[in-house]
N, C-alpha and C positions, 0 to 999 in steps of 0.2 A: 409386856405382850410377847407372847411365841409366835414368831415370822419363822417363815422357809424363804432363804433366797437360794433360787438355782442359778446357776450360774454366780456363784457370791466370790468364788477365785477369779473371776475375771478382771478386767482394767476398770469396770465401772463396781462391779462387784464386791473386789479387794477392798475399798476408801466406805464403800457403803455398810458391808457387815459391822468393820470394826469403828464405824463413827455410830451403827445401830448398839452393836456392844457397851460402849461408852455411855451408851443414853439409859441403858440399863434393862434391854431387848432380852430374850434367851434368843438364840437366834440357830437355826441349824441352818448349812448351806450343802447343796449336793451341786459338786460340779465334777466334771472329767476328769479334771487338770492336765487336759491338753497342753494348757498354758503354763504349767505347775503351779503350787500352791506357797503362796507367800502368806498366809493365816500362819498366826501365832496359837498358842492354847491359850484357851480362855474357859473357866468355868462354865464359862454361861456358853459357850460355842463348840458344838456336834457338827462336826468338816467330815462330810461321807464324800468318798471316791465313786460316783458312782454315773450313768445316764439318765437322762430325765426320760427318755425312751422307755424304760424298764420303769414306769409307771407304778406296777405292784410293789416296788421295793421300796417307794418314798413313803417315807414314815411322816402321817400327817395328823398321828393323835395328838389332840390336842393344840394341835396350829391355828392362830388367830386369823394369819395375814399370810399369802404366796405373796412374794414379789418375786416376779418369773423374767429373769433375765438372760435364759440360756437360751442361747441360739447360734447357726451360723451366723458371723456376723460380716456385710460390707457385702458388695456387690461382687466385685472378684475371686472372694472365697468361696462364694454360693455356684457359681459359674464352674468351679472345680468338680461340684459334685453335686448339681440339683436335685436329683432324686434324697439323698442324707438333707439337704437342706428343706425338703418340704416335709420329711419324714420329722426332725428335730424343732424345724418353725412352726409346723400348723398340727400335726399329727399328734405330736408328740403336748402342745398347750391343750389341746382339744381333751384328749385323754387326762390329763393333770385337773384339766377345771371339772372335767365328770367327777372323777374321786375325790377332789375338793368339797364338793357339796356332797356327797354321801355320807365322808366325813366332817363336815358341820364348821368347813370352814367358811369364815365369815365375809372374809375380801381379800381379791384377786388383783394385784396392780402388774399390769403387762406393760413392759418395754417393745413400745413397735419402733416406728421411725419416722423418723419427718418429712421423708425420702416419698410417704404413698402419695404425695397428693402427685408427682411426675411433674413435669413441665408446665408452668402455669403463668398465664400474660397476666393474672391479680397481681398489683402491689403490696395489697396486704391479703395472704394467703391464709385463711381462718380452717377452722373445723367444718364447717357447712359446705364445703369446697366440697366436688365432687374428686373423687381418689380416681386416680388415671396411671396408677405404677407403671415404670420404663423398664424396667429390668425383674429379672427370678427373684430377687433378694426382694423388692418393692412389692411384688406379686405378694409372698408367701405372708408379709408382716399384713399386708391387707386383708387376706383371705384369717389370718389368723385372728384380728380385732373383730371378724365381721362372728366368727363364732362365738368366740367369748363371750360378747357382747351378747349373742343370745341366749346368755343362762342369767344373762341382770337379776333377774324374777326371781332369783333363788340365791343370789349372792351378789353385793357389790364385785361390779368390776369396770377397774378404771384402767384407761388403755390411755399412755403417755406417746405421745410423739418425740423423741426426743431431737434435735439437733445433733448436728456432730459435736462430740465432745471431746473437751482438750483441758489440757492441763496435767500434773503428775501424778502417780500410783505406783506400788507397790510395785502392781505387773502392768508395767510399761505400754502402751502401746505407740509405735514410732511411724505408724501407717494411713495416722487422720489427717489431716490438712495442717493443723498449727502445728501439731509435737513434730511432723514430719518436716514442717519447711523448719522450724527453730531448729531442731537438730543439723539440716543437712548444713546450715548457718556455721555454726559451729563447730560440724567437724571438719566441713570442706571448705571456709569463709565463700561459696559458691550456693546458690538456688537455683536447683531448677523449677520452671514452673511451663505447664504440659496449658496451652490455651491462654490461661489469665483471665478469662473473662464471665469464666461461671462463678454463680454467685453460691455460698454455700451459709444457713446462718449455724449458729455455732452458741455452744454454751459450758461453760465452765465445769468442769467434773465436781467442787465445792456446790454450785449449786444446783446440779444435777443431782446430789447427794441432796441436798435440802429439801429437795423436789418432790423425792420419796417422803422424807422425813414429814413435810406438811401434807399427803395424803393419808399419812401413818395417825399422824396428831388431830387432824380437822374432818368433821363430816362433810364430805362434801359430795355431792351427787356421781352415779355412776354415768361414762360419757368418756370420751377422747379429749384428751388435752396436751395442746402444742408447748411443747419447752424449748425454744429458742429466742434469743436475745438480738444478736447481731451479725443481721444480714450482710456478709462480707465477701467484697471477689475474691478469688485467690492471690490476682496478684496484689492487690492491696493486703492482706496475709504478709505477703512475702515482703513487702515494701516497710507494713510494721517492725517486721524482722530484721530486714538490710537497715534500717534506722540505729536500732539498737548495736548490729553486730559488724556497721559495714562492712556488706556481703555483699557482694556482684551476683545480680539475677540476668538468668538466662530463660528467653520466653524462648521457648518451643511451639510448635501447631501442634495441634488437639484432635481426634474429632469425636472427643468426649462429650455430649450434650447435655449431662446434668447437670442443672444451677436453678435449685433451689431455696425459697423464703417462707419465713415461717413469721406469722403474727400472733401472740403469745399472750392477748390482752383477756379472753379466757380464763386464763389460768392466773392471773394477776388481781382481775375481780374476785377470784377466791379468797385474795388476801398477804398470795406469794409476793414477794420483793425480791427484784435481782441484785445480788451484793457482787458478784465477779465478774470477771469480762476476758474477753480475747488477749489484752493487754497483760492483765498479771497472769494469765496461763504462760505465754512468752517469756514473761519474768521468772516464771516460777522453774520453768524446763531448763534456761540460762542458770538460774540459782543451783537447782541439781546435780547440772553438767561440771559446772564447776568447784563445786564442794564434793564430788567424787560419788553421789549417790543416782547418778543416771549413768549405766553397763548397757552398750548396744548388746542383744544378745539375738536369735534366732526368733525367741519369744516375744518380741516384742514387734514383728512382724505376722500378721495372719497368716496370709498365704503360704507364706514362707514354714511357716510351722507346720500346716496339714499337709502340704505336699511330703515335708520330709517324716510326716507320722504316717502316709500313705492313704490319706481319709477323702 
């Protein structure tokens, strides 16, 4: 199959083109590389430097499958520069899925987030949920699914919810909930933890990569589908961690109000199986750290990066 992933240099990106390589994809990805690009050459893999904003220049002859994962990403990045972020989250998918179907591609798998349904007293929080987003970042992934989703008629298009994800990659991210408390574990045997009491569910980057993989491999109808596993507080996060690394946690007040769950049983009647968990992401980031291949670096913080690119 010939896929485009945008955003395919990213932290979810990086694990996903070259496990699609492997399977035996051609695969092109156009990302920024904001973040730089840790892709290797691969026959089969066309790495264009480029914006997904600049719509005319993404080459989509002959592309099977978008899987469109560029975007601002996280709530505090978007807050930096809303305007770039509704320009890159909605403006910029909107325009991609027009030239998608002009040129005869076939299916459209969008990364939103599991973040739109906002504050919700359900225990089990499904796709029929009415979406009530808290923040610009929550806003733009909404308004974005709501477009997409109206070209169905003319192309599958499957909008994933994803959970926060954790676990290792190429290009690091040090700013999600688990990589972030497991690190601070490890470099400071200290945790800080901002509230403790919101709940966040969460899903392994292995099968968040699978996740694609079986919309890639199975017909499955077009629609929104939630991918998270394990709805967990933060400070319980932090508490898996101090277990492993005794680390002394320090709660802080908050008055951060997100705390999010996500019920994933949807996307399971399709046929998906969860194989990873919160657990070995923690193991696996310990594992890195001390075999020498997890470098704190600039990039492996969001914020931190756009600010100092001036974005």
């Amino acid at each position: 199959m010939n896929i485009l992933i945008t955003g395919g240099c990213g932290y979810v990106g990086t694990v996903l083109t070259n496990t699609l390589l492997k399977d035996g994809h051609k695969i092109t990805v156009l990302d920024t590389q904001w973040f730089g690009n840790h892709l290797k050459y691969h026959d089969n893999l066309t790495n264009i430097k480029g914006d997904v904003r600049d719509v005319e220049k993404i080459p989509l002859e002959g592309i099977d499958t978008i899987i469109h994962l560029a975007n601002i990403a996280n709530d505090p990045a978007v807050d930096i520069h809303p305007t770039l972020s509704w320009e890159v989250n909605v403006l910029a998918a909107q325009q991609l899925a027009e030239k998608a179907i002009k040129d005869g591609v076939k299916q459209f798998i969008y990364a939103s987030s599991g973040s739109v349904y906002g504050i919700k007293d359900e225990l089990q929080v499904t796709e029929d949920l009415s979406l009530v987003p808290i923040s610009v970042y929550n806003k733009t992934k909404m308004v974005a699914e709501r477009v997409l989703l109206s070209y169905k008629d003319k192309m599958k298009v499957i909008c994933v919810r994803p959970a926060t994800v954790c676990g290792i990659s190429d290009r690091m991210r040090l700013d999600v909930s688990v990589n972030m408390l497991t690190f601070q574990a490890l470099k400071n045997k200290k945790i800080t933890v901002f509230g403790g009491d919101q709940t966040r569910p969460n899903i392994h980057i292995n099968d968040m990569i699978r996740v694609y993989q079986h919309f890639l491999e199975n017909s499955i109808e077009s629609g929104c589908y939630n991918a998270g596993f394990e709805n967990i507080s933060i400070l319980k996060i932090a508490q898996m961690v101090s277990e492993k690394l005794d680390s002394e946690i320090i709660v802080s007040e908050s008055n951060d109000p997100r705390s999010y769950r996500q019920n994933s049983d949807k996307l399971l009647k399709t046929g998906f199986v969860q194989k990873f968990g919160v657990n070995d992401a923690i193991n696996d980031v310990i594992s890195a750290f001390k075999n020498g291949k997890l470098i704190e670096s600039d990039q492996c913080y969001t914020v931190k990066t756009m600010k100092k690119l001036n974005l």
